[in-house]
VEXPATI-552423 format. One record per atom (N, C-alpha, C): x, y, z; residue number from 1; atom name. Coordinates in nm, 3 decimals, padded with zeros to 5 digits. Example, Ala and Ser with C-alpha at 12.3 -4.5 7.8 and 13.67 -1.06 7.14 Angstrom:
# residues 2
LUMVEX      c1      c2      c3 num atome
LUMVEX  01.319 -00.569  00.780   1     N
LUMVEX  01.230 -00.450  00.780   1    CA
LUMVEX  01.320 -00.330  00.780   1     C
LUMVEX  01.285 -00.225  00.708   2     N
LUMVEX  01.367 -00.106  00.714   2    CA
LUMVEX  01.290  00.003  00.787   2     C
//
This chain:
# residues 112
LUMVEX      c1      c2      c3 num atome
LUMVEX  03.722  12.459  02.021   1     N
LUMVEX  03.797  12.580  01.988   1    CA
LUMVEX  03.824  12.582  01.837   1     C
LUMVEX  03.828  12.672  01.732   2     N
LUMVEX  03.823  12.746  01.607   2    CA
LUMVEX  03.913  12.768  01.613   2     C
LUMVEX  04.041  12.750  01.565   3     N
LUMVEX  04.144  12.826  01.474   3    CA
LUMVEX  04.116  12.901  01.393   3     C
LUMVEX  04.228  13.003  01.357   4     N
LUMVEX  04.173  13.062  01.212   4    CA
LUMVEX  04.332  13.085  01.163   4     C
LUMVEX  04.313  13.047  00.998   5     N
LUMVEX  04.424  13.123  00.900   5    CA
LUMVEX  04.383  13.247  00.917   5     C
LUMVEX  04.509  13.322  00.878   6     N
LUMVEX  04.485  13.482  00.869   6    CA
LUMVEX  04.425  13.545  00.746   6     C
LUMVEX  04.331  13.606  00.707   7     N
LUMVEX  04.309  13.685  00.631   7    CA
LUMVEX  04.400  13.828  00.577   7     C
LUMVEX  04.411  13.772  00.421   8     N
LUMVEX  04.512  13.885  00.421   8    CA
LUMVEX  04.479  14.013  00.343   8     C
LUMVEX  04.482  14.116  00.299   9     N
LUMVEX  04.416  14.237  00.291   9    CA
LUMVEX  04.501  14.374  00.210   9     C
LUMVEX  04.479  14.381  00.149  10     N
LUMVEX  04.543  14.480  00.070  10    CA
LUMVEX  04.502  14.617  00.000  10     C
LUMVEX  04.571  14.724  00.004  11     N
LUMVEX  04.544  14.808 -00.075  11    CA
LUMVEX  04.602  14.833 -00.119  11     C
LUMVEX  04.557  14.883 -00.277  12     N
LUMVEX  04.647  14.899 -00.361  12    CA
LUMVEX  04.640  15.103 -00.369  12     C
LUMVEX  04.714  15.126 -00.331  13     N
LUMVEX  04.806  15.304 -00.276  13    CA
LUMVEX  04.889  15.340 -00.389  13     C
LUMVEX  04.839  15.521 -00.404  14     N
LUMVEX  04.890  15.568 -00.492  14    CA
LUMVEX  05.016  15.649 -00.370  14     C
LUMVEX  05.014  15.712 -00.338  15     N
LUMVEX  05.105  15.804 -00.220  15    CA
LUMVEX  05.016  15.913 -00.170  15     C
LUMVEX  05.102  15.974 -00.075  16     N
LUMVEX  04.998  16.028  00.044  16    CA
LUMVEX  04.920  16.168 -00.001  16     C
LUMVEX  04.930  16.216 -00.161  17     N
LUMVEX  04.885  16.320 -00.170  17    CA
LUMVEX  04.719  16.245 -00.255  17     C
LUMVEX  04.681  16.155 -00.280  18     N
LUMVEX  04.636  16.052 -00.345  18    CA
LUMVEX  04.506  16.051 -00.172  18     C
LUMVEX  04.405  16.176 -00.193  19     N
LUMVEX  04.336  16.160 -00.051  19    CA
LUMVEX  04.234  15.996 -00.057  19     C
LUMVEX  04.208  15.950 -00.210  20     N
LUMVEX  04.112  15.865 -00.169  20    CA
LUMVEX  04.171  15.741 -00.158  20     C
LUMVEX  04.332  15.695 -00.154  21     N
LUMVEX  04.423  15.661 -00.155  21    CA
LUMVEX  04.451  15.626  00.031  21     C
LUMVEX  04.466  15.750  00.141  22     N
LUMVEX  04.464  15.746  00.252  22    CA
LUMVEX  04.363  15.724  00.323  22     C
LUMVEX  04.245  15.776  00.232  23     N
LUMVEX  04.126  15.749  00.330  23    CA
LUMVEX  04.069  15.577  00.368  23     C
LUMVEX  04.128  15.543  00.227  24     N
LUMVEX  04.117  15.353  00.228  24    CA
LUMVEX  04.198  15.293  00.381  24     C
LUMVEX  04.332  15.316  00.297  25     N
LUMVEX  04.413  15.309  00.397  25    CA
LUMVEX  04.380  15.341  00.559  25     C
LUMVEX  04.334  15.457  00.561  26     N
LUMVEX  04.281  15.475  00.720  26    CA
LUMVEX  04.168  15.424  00.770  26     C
LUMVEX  04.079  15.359  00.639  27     N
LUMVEX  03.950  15.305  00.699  27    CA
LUMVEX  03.936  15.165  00.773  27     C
LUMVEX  04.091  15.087  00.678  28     N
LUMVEX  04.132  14.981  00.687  28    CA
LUMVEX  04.204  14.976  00.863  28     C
LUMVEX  04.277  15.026  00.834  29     N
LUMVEX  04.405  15.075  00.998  29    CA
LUMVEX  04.289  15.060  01.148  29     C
LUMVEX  04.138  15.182  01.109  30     N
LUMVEX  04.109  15.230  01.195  30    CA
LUMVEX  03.977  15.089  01.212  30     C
LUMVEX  04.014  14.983  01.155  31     N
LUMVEX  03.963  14.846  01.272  31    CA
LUMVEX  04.023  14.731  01.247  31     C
LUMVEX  04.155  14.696  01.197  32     N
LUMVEX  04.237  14.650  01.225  32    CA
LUMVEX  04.254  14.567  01.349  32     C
LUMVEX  04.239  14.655  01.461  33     N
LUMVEX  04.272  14.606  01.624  33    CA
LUMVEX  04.140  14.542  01.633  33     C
LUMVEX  04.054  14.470  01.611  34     N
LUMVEX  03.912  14.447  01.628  34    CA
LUMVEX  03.926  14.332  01.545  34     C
LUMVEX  04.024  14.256  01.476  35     N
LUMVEX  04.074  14.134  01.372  35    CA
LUMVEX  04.185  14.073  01.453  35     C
LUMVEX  04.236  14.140  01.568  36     N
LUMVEX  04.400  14.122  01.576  36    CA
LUMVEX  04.369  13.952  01.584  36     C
LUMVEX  04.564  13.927  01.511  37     N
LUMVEX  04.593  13.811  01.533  37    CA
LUMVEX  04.488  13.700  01.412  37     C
LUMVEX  04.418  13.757  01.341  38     N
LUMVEX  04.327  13.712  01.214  38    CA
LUMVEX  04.356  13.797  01.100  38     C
LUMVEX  04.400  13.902  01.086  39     N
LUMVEX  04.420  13.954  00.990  39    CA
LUMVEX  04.570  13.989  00.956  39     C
LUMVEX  04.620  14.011  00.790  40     N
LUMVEX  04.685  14.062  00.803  40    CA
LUMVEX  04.712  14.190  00.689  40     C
LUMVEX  04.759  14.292  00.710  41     N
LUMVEX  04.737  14.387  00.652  41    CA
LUMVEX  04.876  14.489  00.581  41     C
LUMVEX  04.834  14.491  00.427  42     N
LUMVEX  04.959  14.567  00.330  42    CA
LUMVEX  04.939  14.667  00.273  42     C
LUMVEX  05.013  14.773  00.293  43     N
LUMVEX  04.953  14.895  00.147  43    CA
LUMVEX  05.049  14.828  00.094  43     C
LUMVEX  05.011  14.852 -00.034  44     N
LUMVEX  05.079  14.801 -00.172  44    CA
LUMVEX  05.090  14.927 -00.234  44     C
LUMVEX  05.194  15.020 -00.206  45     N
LUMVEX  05.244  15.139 -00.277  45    CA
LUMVEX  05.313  15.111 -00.404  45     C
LUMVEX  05.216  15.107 -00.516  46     N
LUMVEX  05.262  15.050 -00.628  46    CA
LUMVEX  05.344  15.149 -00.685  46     C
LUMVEX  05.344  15.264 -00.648  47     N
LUMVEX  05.542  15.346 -00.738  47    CA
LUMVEX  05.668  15.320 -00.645  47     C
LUMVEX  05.607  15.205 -00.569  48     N
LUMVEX  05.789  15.134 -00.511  48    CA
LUMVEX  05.809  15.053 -00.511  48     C
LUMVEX  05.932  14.982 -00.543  49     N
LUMVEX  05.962  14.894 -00.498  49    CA
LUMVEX  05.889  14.718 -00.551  49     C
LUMVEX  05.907  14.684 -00.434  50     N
LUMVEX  05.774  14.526 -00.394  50    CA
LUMVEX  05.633  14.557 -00.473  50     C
LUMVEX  05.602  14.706 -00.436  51     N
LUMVEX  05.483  14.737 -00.466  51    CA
LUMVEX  05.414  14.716 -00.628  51     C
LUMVEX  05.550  14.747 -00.658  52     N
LUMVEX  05.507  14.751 -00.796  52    CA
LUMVEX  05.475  14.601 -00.887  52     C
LUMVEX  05.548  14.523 -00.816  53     N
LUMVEX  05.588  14.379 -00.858  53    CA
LUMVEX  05.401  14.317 -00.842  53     C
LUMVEX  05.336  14.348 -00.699  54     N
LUMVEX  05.246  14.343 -00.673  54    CA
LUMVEX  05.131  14.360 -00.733  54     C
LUMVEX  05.141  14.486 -00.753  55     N
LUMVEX  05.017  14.572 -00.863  55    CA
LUMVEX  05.002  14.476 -00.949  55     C
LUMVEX  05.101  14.464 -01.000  56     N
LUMVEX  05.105  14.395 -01.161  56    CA
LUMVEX  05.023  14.261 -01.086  56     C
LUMVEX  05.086  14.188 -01.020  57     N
LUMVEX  05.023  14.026 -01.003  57    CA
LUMVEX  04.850  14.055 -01.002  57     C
LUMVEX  04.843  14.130 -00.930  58     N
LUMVEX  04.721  14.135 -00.860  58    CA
LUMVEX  04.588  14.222 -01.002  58     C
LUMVEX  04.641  14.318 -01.072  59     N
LUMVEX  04.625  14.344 -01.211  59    CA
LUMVEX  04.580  14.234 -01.335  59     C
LUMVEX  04.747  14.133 -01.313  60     N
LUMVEX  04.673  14.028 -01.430  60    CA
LUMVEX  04.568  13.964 -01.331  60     C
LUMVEX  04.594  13.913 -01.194  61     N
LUMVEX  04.462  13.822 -01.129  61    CA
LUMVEX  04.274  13.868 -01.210  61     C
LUMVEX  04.344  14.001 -01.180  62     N
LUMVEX  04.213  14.085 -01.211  62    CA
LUMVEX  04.152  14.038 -01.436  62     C
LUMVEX  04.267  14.076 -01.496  63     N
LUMVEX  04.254  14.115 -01.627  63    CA
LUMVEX  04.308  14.016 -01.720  63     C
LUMVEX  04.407  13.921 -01.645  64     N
LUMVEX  04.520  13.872 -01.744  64    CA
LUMVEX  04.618  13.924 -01.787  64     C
LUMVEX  04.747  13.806 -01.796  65     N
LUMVEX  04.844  13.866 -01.879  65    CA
LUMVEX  04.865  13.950 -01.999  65     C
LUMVEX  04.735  13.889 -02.066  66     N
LUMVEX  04.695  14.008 -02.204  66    CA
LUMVEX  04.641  14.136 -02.154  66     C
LUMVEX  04.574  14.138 -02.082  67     N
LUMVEX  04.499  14.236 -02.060  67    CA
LUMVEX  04.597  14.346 -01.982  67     C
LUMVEX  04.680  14.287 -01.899  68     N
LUMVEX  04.767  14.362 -01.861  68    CA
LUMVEX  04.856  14.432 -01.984  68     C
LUMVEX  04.936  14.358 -02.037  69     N
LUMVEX  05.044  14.387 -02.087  69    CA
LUMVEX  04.993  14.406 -02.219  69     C
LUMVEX  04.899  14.398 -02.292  70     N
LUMVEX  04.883  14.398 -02.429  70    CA
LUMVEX  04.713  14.546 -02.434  70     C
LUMVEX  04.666  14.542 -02.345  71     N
LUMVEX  04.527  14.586 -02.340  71    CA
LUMVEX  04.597  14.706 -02.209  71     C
LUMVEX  04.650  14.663 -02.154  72     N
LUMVEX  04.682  14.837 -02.082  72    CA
LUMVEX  04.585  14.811 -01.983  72     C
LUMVEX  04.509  14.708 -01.908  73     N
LUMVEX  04.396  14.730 -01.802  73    CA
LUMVEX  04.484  14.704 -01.626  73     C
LUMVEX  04.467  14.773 -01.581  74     N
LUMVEX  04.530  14.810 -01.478  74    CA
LUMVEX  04.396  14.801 -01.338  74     C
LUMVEX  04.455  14.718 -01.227  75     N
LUMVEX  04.395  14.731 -01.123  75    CA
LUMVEX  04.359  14.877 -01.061  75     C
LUMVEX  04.206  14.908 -01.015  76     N
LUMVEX  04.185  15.024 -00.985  76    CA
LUMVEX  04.248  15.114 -00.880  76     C
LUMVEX  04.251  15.198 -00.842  77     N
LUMVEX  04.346  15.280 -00.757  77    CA
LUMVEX  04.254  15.414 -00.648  77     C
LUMVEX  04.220  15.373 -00.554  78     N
LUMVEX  04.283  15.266 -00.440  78    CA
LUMVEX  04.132  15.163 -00.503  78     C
LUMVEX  04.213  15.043 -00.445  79     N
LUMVEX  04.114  14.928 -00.455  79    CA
LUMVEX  04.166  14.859 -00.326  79     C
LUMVEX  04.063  14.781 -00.294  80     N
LUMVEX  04.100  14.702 -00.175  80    CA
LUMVEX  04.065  14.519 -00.176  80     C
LUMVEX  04.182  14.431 -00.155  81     N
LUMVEX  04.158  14.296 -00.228  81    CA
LUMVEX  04.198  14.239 -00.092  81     C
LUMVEX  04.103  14.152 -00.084  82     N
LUMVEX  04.114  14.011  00.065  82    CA
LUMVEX  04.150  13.917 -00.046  82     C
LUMVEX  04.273  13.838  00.019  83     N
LUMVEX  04.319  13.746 -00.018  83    CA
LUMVEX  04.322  13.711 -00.186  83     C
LUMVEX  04.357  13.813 -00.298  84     N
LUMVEX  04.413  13.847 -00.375  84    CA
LUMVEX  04.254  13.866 -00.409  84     C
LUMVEX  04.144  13.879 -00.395  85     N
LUMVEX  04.047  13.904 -00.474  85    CA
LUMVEX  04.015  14.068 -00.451  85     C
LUMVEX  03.950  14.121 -00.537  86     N
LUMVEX  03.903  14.245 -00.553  86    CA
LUMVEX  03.782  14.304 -00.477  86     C
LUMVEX  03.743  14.316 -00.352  87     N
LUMVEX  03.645  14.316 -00.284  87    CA
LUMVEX  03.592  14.489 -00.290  87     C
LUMVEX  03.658  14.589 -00.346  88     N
LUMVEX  03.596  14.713 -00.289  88    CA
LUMVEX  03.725  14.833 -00.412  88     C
LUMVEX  03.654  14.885 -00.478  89     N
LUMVEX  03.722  14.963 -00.572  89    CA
LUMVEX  03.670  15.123 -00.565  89     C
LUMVEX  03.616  15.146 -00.445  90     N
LUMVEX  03.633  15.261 -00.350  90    CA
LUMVEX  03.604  15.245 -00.232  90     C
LUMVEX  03.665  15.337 -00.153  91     N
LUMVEX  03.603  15.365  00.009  91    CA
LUMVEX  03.512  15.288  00.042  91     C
LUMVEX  03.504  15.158  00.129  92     N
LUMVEX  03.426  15.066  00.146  92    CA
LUMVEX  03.368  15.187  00.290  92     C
LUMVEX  03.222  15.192  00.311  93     N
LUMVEX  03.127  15.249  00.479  93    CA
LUMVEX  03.210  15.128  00.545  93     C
LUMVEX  03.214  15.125  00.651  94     N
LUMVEX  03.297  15.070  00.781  94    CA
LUMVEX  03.245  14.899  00.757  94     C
LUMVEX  03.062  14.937  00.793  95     N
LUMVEX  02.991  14.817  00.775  95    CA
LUMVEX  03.037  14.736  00.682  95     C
LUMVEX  03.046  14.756  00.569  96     N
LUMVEX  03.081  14.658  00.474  96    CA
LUMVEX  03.202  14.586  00.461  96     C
LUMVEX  03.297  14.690  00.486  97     N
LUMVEX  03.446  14.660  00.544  97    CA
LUMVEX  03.440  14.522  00.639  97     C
LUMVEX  03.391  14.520  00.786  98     N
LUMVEX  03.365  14.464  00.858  98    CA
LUMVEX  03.339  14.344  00.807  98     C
LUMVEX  03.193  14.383  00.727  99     N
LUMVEX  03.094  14.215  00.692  99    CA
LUMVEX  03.188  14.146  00.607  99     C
LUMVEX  03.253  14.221  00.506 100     N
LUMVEX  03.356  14.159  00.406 100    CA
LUMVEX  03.481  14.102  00.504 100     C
LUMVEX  03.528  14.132  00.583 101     N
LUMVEX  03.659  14.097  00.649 101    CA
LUMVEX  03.567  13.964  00.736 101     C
LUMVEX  03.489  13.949  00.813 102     N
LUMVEX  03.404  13.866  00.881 102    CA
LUMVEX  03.389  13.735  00.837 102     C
LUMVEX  03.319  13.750  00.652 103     N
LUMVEX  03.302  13.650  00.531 103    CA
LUMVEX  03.435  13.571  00.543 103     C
LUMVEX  03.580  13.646  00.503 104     N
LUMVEX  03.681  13.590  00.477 104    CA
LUMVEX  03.715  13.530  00.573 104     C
LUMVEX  03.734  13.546  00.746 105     N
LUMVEX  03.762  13.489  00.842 105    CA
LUMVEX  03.676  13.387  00.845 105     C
LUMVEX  03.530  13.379  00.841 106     N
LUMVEX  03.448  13.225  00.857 106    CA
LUMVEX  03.483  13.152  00.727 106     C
LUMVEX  03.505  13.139  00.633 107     N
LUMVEX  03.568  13.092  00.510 107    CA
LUMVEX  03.694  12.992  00.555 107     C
LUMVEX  03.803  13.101  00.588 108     N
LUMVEX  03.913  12.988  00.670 108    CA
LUMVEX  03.930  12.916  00.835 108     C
LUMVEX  03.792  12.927  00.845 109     N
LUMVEX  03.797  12.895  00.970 109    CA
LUMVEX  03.857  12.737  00.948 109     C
LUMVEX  03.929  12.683  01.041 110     N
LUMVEX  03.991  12.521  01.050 110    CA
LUMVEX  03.916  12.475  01.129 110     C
LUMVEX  03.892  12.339  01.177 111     N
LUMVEX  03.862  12.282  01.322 111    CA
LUMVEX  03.969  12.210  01.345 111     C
LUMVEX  04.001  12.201  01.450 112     N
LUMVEX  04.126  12.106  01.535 112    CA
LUMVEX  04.122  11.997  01.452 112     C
//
């Protein structure tokens, strides 16, 4: 029997008038149940809150502290990052979604 750590998954969300913003978001949601219990899943609504604290981390991951704060380079919007990496900086087709979420689960697979 295979354990697995959870894969964790993010998008980075402008708000709901932001369509390529929801459509991530819904592409993500709408296979979700097909991971359960392996994945886990955040919009990162970066004009609130947590969110914003986020952006930024996930921004310098991307650019650096310089690049952030001195160079103005900002994580793309919507972008979508497994386990803080940058995997998809538009609308991932389903397929790829899938194969990419798949990669990250055999990656942490444990053995007893």
């Amino acid at each position: 029997m295979t354990d697995y750590k959870k894969v964790r998954i993010e998008v980075i969300y402008k708000a709901h008038y932001c369509l390529p913003c929801v459509y991530m978001d819904e592409t993500v949601r709408g296979i979700l149940s097909k991971y359960k219990g392996r994945v886990e899943y955040r919009r990162i609504d970066y004009m609130k809150g947590e969110g914003k604290k986020r952006f930024l981390d996930l921004s310098c991951t991307l650019f650096g502290e310089d690049g952030v704060y001195k160079k103005l380079r900002l994580a793309p919007v919507p972008s979508l990052f497994i386990d803080g990496t940058l995997v998809f900086d538009a609308i991932p087709p389903r397929f790829d979604l899938e194969r990419a979420i798949e990669a990250a689960i055999n990656e942490k697979k444990v053995s007893p």
